[in-house]
C-alpha positions in Angstrom: 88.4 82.9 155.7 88.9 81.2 152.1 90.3 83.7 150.4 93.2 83.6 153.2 93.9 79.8 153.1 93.7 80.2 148.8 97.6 80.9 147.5 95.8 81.9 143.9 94.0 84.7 145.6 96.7 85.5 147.5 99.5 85.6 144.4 96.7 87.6 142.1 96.6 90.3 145.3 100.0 90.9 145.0 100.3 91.4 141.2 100.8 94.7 140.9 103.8 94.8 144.1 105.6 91.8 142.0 105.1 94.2 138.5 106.5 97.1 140.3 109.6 94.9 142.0 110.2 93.0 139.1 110.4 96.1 137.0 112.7 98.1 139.7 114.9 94.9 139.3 114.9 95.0 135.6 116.0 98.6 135.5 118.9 98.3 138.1 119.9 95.5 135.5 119.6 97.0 132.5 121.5 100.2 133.3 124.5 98.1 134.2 124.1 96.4 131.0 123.0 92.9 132.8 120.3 91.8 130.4 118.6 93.0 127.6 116.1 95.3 127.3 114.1 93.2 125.3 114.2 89.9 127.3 113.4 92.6 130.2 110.7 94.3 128.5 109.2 90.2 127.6 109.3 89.3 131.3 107.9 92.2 132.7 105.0 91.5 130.3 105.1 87.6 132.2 105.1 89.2 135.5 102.5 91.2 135.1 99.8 89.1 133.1 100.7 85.8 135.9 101.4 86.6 139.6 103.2 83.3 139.9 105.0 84.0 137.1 106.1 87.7 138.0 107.9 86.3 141.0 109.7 83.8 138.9 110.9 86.7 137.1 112.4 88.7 140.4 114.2 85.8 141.0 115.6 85.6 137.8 116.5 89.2 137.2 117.8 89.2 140.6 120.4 86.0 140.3 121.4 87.5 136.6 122.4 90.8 138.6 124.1 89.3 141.0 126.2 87.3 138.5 127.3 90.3 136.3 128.3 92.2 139.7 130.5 89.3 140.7 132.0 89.2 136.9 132.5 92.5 137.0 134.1 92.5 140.2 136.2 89.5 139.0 135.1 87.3 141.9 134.2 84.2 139.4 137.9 84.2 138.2 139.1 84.7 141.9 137.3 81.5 143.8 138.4 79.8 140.9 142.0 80.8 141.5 141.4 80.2 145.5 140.2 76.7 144.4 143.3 75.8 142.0 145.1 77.4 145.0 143.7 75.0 147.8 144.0 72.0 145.7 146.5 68.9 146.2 148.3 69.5 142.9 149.0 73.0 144.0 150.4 72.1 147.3 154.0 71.1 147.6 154.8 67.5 147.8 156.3 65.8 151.3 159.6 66.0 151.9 162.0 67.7 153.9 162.1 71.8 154.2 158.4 71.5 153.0 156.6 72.0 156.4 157.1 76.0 155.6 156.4 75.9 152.3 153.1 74.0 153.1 152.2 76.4 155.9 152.9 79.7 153.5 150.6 78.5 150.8 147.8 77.7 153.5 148.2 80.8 154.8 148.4 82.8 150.9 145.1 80.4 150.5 143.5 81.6 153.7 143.8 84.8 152.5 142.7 84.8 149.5 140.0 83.6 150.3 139.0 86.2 152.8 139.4 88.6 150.1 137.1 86.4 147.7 134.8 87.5 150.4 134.8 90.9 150.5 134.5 91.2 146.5 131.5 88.6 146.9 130.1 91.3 149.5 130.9 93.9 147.4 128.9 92.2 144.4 125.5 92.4 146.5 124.4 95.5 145.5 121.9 95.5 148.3 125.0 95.5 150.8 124.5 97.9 153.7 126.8 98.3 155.9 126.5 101.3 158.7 129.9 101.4 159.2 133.5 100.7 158.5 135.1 97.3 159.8 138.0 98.8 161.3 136.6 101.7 163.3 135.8 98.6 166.3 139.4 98.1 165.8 140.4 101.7 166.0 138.7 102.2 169.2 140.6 99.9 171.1 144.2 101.3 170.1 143.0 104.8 171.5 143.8 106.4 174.5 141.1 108.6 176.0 143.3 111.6 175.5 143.1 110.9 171.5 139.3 110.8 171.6 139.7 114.2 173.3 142.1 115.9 170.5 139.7 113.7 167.6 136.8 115.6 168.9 138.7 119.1 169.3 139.4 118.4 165.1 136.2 117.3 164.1 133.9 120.1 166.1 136.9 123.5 166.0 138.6 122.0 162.1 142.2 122.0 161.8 144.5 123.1 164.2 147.6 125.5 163.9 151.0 124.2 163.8 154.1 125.7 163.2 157.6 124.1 162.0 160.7 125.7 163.0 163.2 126.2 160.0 166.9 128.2 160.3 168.0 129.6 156.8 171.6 128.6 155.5 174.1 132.0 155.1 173.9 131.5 151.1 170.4 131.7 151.6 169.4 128.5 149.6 167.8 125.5 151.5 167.2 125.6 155.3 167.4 122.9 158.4 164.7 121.8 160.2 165.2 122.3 164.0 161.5 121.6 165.7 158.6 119.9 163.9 154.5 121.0 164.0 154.5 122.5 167.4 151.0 123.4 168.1 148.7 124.0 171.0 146.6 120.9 170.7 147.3 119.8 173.9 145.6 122.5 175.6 142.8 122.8 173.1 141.8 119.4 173.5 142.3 119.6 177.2 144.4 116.4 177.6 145.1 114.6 181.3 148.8 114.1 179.5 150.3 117.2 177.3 153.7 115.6 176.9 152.4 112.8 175.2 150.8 115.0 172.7 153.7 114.1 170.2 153.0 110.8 170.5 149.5 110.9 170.3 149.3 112.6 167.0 151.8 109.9 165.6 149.3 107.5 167.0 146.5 108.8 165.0 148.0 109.6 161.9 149.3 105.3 161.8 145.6 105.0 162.2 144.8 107.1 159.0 142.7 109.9 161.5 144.6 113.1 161.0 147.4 114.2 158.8 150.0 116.7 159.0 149.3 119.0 156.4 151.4 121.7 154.5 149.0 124.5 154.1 147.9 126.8 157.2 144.5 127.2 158.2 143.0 130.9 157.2 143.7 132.4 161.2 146.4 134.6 162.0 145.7 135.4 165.6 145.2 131.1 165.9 149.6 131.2 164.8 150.3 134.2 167.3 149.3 132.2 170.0 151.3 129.1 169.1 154.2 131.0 168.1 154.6 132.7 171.6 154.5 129.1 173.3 157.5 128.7 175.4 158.9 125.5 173.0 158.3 127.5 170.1 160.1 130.7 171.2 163.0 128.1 171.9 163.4 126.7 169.5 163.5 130.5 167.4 165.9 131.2 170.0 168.4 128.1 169.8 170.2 128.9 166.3 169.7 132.3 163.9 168.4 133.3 161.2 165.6 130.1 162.5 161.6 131.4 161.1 158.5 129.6 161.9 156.7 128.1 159.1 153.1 127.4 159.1 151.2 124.3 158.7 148.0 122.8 160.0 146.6 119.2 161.6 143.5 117.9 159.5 141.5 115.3 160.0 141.4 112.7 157.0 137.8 112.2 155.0 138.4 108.6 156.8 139.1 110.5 160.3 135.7 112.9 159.6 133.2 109.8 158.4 135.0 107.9 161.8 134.4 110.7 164.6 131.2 111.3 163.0 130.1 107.4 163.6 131.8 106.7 166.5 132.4 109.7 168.7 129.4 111.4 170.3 131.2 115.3 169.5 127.9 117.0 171.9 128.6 116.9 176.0 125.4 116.3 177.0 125.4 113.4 174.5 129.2 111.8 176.2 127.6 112.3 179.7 124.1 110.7 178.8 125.5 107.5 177.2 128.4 107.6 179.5 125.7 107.0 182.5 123.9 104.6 180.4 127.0 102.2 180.0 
């Protein structure tokens, strides 16, 4: 029962964990060139001859790392900037027309310090964060449609699209007369195929897909989009008009959010569908 109540006993137990953490801490600092290897080497040697000691050092090596990231990361030289910023001098003096002057330099204030913020989160190197901040975001500006056509790209890949191009008689430079028609629609099996257009614009403002230039590696996938009824028309409305191939891709951003936020297996939407 002594030995529980005694802190000596207690620190002198954990020696060899405060040895091993202060020394973990030591490395991640000298390999970014936060202190010496010399003054680390001299308080490892501390930390591990006195218990009491060795967590003095963890605390010491930790606030020193901390302090280079945020140099580093130029957040030092930003709140101080924020704080010359937010300061009476820096503020316009009363008078008239000033109200909007006042309010746009407490708004440019507000802001930077929200972005002091994020390079002070960014210094802690411990910082773990599951996902991004906007994907919360992103799920409210989608319709349930978009969810569909996000997981029809992130579990069949990029989708076939085709532009519609006629050919000038010189045969130099060509018009554009339909734009990345593709089957999508179907694919995805959407409630509303008309809004399929407008969809995709949705989710390439959000930074989810992009229209890209280069065709995915299956011919039979641009048979069947190029005998779709809008397609053929469009051929059909003015000569010499050829389809030219092009794909819709999901961005790395678009993969890393379907991944996090979308459960892509049935079973899965229908079990945590019943759950909510």
């Amino acid at each position: 029962m002594s030995e529980h109540r005694d802190p000596g006993r207690q620190l002198l137990h954990s020696a060899p964990a405060l040895a091993r953490l202060a020394a973990g801490l030591w490395w991640r600092a000298t390999t970014r060139g936060a202190v010496s290897s010399v003054q680390g080497a001299v308080r490892l040697g501390r930390a591990a001859a006195d218990p009491v000691l060795g967590a003095e050092v963890i605390v010491e090596i930790s606030a020193e790392l901390r302090d280079y990231a945020r140099n580093l990361l130029g957040v030092t030289a930003l709140e101080e900037r924020v704080r010359q910023l937010g300061a009476p001098a820096a503020r316009p003096a009363a008078g008239a027309g000033d109200g909007r002057n006042g309010a746009e330099v407490s708004e440019r204030v507000a802001l930077r310090v929200k972005g002091a913020e994020l390079l002070r989160a960014a210094a802690e190197l411990d910082e773990d964060r599951d996902a991004h901040p906007a994907y919360a975001r992103i799920l409210t500006e989608l319709a349930p449609d978009e969810a569909r056509i996000l997981r029809l790209l992130a579990t069949k890949g990029a989708q076939p699209s085709v532009d519609v191009r006629s050919g000038h008689l010189i045969g130099v430079g060509s018009d554009l007369i339909a734009f990345g028609l593709n089957m999508v629609g179907p694919e995805a099996g959407v409630q509303h195929p008309e809004r399929v257009s407008a969809y995709l614009n949705n989710l390439e403002r959000l930074g989810l897909i992009w229209f890209s230039r280069e065709p995915i590696d299956d011919a039979v996938a641009y048979q069947v989009v190029e005998a779709q009824p809008e397609v053929l028309e469009a051929l059909q409305s003015t000569s010499r008009a050829k389809t030219i191939q092009r794909s819709i891709v999901l961005t790395a951003f678009g993969r890393d959010f379907c991944q996090t936020c979308l459960p892509l297996d049935a079973a899965e939407v229908e079990a945590l569908s019943s759950e909510g």
